[in-house]
C-alpha positions as CSV (number, residue, x, y, z in Angstrom):
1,X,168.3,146.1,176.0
2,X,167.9,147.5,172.4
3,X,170.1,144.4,170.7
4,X,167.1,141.9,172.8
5,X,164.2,144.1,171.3
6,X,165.9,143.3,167.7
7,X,166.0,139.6,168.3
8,X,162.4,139.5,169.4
9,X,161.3,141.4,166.6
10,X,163.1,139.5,163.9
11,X,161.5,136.4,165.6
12,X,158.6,137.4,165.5
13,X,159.1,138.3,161.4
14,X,159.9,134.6,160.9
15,X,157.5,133.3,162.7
16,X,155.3,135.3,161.0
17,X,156.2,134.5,157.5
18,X,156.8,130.9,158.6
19,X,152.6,130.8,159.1
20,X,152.1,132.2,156.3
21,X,154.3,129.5,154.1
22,X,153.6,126.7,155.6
23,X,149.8,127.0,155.7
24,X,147.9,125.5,153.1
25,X,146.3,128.0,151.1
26,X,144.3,125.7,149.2
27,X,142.4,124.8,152.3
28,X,140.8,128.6,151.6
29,X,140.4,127.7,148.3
30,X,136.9,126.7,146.4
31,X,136.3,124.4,143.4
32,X,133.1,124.9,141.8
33,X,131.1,124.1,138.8
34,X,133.5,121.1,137.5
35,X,132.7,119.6,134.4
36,X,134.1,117.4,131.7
37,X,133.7,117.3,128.2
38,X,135.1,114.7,125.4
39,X,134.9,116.3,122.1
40,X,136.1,114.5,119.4
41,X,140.3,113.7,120.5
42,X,140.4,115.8,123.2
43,X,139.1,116.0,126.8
44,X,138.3,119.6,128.0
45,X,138.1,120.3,131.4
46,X,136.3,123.5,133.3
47,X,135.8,124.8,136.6
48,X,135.3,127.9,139.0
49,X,138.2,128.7,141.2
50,X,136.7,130.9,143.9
51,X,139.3,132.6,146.3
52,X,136.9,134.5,148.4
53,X,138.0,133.0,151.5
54,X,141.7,133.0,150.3
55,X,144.3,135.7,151.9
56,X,147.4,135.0,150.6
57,X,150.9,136.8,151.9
58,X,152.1,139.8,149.9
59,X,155.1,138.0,148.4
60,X,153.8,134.9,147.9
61,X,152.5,133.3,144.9
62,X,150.1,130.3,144.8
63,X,150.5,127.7,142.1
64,X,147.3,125.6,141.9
65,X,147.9,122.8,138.9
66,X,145.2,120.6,137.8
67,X,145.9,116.9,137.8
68,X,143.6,114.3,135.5
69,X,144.5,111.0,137.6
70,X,143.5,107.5,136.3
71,X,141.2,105.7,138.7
72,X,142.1,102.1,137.6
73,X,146.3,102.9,136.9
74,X,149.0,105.2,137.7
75,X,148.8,107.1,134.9
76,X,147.8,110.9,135.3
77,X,148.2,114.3,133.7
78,X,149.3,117.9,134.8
79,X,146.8,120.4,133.2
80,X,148.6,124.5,133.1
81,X,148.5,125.5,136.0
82,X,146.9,128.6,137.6
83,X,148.7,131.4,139.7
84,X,147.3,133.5,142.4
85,X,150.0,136.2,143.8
86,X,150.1,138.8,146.4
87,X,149.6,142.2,145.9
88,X,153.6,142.8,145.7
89,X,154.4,139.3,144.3
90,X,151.6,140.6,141.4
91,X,153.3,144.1,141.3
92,X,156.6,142.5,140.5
93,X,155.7,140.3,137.8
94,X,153.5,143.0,135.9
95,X,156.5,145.4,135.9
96,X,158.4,142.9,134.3
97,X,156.5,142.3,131.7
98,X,156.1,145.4,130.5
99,X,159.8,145.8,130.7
100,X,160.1,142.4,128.4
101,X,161.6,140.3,131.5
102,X,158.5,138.1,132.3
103,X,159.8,134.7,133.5
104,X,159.7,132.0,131.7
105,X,156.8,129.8,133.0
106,X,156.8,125.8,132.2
107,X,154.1,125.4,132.0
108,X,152.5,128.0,130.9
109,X,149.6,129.2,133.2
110,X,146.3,129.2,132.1
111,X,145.8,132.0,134.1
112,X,147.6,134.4,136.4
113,X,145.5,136.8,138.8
114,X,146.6,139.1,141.7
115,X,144.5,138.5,144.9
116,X,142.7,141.2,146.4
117,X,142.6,139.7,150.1
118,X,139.0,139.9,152.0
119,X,137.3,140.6,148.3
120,X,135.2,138.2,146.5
121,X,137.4,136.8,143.2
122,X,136.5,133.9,140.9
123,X,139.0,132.3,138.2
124,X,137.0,131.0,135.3
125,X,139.5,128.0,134.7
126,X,139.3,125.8,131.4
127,X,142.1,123.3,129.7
128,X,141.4,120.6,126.6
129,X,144.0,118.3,126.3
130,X,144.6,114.9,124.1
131,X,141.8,112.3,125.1
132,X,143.4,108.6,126.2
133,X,141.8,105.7,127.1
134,X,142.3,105.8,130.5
135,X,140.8,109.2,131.1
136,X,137.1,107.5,131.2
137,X,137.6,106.7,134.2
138,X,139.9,109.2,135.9
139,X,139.3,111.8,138.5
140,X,140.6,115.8,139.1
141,X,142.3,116.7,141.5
142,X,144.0,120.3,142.4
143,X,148.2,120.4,143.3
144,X,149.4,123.2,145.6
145,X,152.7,124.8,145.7
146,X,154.1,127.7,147.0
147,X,156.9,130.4,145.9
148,X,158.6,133.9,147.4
149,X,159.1,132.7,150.9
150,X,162.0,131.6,153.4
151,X,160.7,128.0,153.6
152,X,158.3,127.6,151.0
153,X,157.7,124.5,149.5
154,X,157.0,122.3,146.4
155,X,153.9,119.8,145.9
156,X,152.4,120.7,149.7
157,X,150.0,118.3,148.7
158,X,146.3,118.5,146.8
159,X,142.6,118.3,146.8
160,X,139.9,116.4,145.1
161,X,137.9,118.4,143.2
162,X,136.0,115.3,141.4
163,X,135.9,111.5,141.3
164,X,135.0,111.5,137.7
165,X,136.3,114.4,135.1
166,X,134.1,112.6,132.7
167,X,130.3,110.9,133.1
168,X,130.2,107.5,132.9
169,X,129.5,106.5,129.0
170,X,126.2,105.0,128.6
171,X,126.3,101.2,128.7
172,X,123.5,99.9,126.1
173,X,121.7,96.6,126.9
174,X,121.3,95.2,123.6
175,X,118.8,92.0,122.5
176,X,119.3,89.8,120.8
177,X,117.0,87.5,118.8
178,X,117.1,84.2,119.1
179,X,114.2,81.6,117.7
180,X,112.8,78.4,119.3
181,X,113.2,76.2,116.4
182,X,109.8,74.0,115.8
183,X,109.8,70.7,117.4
184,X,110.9,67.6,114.5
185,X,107.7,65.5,114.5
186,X,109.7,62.5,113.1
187,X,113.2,63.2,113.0
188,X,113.9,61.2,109.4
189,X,117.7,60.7,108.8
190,X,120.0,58.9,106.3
191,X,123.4,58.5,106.2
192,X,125.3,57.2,103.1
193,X,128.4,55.3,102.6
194,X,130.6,54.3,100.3
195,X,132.2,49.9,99.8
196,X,134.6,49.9,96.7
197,X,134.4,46.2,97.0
198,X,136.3,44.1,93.9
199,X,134.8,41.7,91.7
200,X,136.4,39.4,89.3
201,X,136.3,40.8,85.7
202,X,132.9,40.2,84.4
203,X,131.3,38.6,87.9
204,X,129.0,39.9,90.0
205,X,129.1,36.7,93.1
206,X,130.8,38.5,95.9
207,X,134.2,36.7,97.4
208,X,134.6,37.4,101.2
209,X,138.2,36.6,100.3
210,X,139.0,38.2,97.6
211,X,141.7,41.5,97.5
212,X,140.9,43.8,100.1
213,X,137.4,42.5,100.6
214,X,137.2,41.2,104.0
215,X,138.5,44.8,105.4
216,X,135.6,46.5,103.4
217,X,132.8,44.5,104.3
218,X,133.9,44.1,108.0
219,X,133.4,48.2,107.9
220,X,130.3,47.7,106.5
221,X,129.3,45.4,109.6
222,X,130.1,48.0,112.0
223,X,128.3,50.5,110.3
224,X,125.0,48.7,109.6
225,X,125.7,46.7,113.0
226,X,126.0,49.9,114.9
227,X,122.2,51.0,112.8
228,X,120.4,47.9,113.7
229,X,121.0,47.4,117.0
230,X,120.8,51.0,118.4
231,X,118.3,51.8,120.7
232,X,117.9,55.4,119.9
233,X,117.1,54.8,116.5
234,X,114.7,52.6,114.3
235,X,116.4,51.3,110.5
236,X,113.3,51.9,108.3
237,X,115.7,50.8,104.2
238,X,118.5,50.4,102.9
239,X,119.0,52.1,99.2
240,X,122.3,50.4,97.5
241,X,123.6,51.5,94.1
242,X,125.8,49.8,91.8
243,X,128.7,51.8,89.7
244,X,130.8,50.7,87.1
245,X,134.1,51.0,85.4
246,X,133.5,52.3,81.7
247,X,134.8,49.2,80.0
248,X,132.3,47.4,78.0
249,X,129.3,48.5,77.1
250,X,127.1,51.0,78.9
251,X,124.0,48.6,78.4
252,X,126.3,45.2,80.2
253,X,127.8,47.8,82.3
254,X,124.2,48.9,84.0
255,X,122.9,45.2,84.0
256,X,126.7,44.1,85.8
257,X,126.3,46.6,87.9
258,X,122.9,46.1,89.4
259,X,123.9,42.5,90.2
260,X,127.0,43.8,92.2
261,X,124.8,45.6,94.0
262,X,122.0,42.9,94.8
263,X,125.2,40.1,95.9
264,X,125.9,43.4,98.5
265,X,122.3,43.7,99.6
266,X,122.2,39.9,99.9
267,X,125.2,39.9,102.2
268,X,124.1,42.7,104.3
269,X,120.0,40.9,104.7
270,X,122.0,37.3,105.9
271,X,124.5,39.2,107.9
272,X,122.2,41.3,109.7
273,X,118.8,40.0,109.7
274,X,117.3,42.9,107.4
275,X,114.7,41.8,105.3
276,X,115.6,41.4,101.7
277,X,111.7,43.4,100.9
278,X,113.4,47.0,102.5
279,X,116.4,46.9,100.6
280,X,116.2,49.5,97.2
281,X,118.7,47.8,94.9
282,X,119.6,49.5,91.2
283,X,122.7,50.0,89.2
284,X,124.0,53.2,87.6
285,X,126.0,51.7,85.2
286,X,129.2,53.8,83.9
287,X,130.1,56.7,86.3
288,X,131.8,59.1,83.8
289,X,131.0,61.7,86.2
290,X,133.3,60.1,88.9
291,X,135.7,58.9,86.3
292,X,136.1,62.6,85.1
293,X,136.9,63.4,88.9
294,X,139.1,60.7,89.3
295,X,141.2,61.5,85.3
296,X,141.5,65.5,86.5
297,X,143.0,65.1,90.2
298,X,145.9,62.9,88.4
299,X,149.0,62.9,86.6
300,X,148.5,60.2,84.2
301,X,150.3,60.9,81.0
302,X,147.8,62.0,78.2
303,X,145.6,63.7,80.7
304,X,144.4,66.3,78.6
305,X,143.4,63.9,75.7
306,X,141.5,62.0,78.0
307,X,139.1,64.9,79.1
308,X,138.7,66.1,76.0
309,X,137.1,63.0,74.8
310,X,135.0,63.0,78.0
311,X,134.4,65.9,77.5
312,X,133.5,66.0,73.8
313,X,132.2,62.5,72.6
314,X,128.4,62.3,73.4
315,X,128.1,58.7,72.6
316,X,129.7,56.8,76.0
317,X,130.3,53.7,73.9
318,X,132.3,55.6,71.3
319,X,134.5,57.1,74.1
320,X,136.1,53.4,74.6
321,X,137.8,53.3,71.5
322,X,138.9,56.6,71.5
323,X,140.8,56.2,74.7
324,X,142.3,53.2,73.5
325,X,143.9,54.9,71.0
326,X,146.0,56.9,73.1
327,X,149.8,56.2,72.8
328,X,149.4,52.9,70.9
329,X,146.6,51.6,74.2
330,X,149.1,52.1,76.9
331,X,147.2,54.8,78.2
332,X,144.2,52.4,78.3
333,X,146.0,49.8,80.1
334,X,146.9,52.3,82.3
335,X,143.3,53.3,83.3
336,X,142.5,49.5,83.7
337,X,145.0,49.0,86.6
338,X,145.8,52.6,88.1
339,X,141.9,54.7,87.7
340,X,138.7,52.2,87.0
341,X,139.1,50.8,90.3
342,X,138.6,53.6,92.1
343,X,135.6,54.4,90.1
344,X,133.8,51.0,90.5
345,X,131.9,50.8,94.0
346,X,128.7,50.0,95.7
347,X,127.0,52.8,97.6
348,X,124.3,52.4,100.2
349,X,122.3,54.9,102.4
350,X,120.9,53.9,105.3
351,X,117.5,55.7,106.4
352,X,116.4,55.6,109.6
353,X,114.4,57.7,112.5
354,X,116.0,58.9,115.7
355,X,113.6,58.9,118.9
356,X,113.4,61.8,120.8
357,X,115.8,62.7,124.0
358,X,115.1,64.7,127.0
359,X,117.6,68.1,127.5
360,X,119.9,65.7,129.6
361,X,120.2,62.5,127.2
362,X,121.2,65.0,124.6
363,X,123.6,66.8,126.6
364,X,125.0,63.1,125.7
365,X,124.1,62.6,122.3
366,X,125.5,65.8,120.6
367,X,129.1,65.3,122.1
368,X,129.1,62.1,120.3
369,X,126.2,61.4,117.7
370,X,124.5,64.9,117.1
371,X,123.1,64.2,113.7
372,X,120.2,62.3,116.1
373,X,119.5,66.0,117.5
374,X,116.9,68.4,116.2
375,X,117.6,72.1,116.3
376,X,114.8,72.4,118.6
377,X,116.9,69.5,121.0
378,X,119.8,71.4,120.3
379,X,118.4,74.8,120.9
380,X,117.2,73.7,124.7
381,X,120.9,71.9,125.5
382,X,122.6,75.6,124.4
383,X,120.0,77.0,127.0
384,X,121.7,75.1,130.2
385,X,124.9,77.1,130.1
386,X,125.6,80.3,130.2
387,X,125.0,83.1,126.9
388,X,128.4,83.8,127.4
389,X,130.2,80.0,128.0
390,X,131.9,78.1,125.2
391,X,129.6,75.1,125.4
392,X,127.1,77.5,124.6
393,X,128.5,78.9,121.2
394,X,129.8,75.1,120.2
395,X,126.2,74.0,120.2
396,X,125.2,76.4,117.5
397,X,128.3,76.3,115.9
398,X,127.1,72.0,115.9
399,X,123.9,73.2,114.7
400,X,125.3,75.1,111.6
401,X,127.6,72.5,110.5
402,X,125.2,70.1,110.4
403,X,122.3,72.5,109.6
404,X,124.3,74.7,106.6
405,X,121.4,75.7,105.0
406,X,118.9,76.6,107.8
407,X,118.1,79.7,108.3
408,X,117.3,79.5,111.8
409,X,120.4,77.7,112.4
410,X,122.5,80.3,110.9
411,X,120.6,83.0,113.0
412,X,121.2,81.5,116.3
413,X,124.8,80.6,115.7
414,X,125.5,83.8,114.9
415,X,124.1,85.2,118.1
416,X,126.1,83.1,120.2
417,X,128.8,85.0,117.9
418,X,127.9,88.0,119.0
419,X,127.5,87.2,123.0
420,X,131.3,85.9,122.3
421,X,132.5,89.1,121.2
422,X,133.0,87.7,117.7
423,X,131.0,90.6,115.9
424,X,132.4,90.4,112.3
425,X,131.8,86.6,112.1
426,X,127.9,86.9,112.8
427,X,127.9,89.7,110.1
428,X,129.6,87.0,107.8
429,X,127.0,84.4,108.6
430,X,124.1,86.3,109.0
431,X,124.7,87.7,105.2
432,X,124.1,84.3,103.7
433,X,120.3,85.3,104.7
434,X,120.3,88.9,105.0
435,X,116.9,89.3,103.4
436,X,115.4,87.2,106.2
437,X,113.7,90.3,108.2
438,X,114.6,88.3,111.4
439,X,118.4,88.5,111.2
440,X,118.6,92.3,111.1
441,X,117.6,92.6,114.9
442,X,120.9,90.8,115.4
443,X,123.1,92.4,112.0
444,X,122.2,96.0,114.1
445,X,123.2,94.7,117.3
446,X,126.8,93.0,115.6
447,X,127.1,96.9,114.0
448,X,126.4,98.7,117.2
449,X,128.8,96.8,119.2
450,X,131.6,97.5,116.5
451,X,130.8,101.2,116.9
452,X,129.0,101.9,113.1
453,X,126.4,103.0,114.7
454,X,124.3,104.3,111.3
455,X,124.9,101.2,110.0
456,X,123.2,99.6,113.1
457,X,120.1,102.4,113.0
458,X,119.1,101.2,109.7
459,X,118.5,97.9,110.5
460,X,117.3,98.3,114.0
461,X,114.7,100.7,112.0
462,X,114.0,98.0,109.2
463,X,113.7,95.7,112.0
464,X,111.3,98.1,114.6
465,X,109.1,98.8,111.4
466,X,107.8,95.1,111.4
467,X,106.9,95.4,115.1
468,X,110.2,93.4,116.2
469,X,109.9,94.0,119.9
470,X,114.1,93.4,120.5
471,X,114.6,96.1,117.3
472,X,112.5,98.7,118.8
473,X,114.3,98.4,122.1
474,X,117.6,98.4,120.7
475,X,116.7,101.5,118.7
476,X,116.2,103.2,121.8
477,X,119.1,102.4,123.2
478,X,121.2,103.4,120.6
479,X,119.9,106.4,120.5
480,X,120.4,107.2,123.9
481,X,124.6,105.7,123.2
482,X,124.5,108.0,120.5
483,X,123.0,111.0,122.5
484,X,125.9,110.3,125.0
């Protein structure tokens, strides 16, 4: 009878301390007053750790252990932990510390208290560690384990304590300026074009036949073919010069080549119908500019000599017989056959006004002719797609090539910079005309976005001073990602 009693006693024990292990203490457990903090490199974290409700067995000891969890990745980080014993589990480790046996803890806790079951106790918990990217967006949650008994076990699972351990940053909702570029009246163009065309020494009647003649004016037709009978534009003149070779004299030369040039106007009016009356015919003469050109990008032997007396002899007849004098005139043969060719030529510039196209005929027109286009013309085809889309940056980026010097041009392109992402390349352009008090709306908003943010205050402020409406808002909004 007394050996049954025994058995039902020690049953009960285990049972007993078999509730008291398996049960999750953390379910008693409160997590108050959690916040986050990012300080410089390091994310701090603190909270309240009430155990009011928390009776924990005599030998047991509680290991709560903060985890920082990544909300977009499986990346995560134990904080120290925190231990809560019972009143003999407590008594135990406090006698061996002062005896210089306290176990060797890894981690360290942050904290270790002894509970005092049915008795209010808080644990004032904090813990900075190193900040990573990922912890932006990352939430806290609380790890339970259990040591001292029969059957107790690790990792009996956890609680959330917070979706986020940090606020969510402030996203700013910067402006930025773009202007309406004034409607072109008359959109007046000219392009210009180049016929080295070859002439017989000392004539000026042009020979269809002759050298490579027939392949230079049949580019010549397609070009002022192509003008003419465009329907998009309307051939106002023609302006054709004449250049010449400096042999001779610079008075024959100007005279030979003016007639050149009037045997080219004369082909192009019977080719093409133009009338002879809007056709601007002269002759430059002697191009020592372009012969210059021409002597420096070579090899020819005696290089140096020849530039110096380009260089140095005033009088353009007297540089003749100076050149001629290089190694016994074979350098002057030399330039006869191998350079003045490339220097004689006929240029002509066509002038002409482009008509006006609706948003969809020049969706057309500045894939394949957008010289035709306005910046206004191009401004409204960059507004059908998207800020973001790559049409819409290559229609500024159209607009600067073939508006270098506009200031406007510059201004928007580099906008559509900045809605790419490309921050440092707007700051590039935009410095060609930094002292335009338009562009610094759009220099603060390149400087914001790279993070220097006093850089971007001073010239949202320049900017917000003037009454710029997008400068003032921007201000505001860096302040408040400053404040964050």
């Amino acid at each position: 009878m007394k050996t049954r009693i025994v058995y039902f006693i020690a049953a009960c024990a285990l049972a007993i301390s078999g509730t008291f292990a398996q049960s999750r203490y953390i379910n008693n457990v409160k997590f108050e007053n959690q916040t986050g903090v990012k300080e410089g490199g390091q994310v701090s974290v603190y909270m309240d750790i009430l155990l009011d409700a928390l009776k924990i067995n005599t030998n047991d000891m509680l290991i709560l252990t903060p985890v920082i969890t990544s909300n977009e990745s499986s990346e995560s980080m134990e904080l120290p932990p925190v231990f809560v014993t019972g009143k003999r589990r407590g008594k135990v480790l406090e006698r061996n510390i002062v005896l210089g046996n306290a176990p060797d803890f890894d981690p360290a806790p942050q904290a270790t208290v002894t509970r005092k079951n049915k008795s209010a106790q808080v644990v004032n918990y904090s813990a900075a560690v190193p900040f990573e990217n990922w912890m932006s967006s990352a939430s806290l949650t609380v790890k339970e384990s259990v040591k001292g008994c029969v059957d107790c076990r690790e990792n009996l699972g956890d609680v959330l304590v917070a979706n986020r351990i940090l606020p969510m940053e402030y996203v700013p909702t910067y402006k930025l300026t773009y202007i309406v570029p004034d409607v072109e009246p008359v959109k007046a163009r000219a392009d210009k074009y180049t016929a080295t065309l070859n002439f017989r020494v000392d004539k000026h009647n042009l020979e269809t036949s002759y050298m490579n003649n027939a392949a230079i004016l049949a580019e010549a037709d397609r070009i002022v073919s192509e003008l003419v009978s465009s329907n998009d534009l309307s051939v106002s003149d023609f302006d054709i010069v004449g250049y010449a070779s400096p042999e001779a004299s610079v008075v024959y030369n100007k005279a030979l080549s003016e007639r050149r040039a009037n045997a080219f106007a004369d082909y192009l009016s019977n080719k093409h119908n133009v009338p002879r009356n809007r056709m601007k015919v002269s002759g430059y003469g002697e191009d020592w500019i372009k012969t210059r050109e021409v002597i420096a990008a070579s090899n020819i032997a005696d290089k140096a000599e020849i530039l110096h007396i380009i260089d140095n002899v005033a009088n353009l007849d007297a540089r003749d017989p100076e050149l001629k004098k290089l190694s016994g005139g074979v350098t002057w043969q030399t330039l006869l056959r191998d350079y003045f060719s490339q220097v004689r030529r006929t240029e002509y510039t066509v002038s002409y006004v482009a008509r006006a196209f609706n948003v969809e005929e020049a969706k057309q027109i500045i894939r394949t002719n957008p010289k035709l286009l306005s910046l206004n013309e191009m401004y409204l085809v960059a507004q059908t797609y998207p800020d973001d889309s790559k049409e819409f940056k290559e229609v500024f980026d159209i607009a600067t090539r073939l508006y270098p010097n506009e200031p406007i041009a510059i201004l928007n392109s580099a906008a559509a910079d900045i809605e790419g992402g490309n921050n440092q390349a707007a700051i590039d352009r935009l410095n060609k005309i930094e002292t335009h008090p338009r562009v610094w709306n759009n220099l603060g908003v390149a400087y914001a976005r790279m993070g220097e943010y006093e850089k971007a205050k001073g010239y949202f402020e320049k900017a917000a001073v003037l009454d710029d409406a997008d400068a003032q808002h921007n201000l505001q909004e860096l302040e408040k990602t400053m404040a964050n």
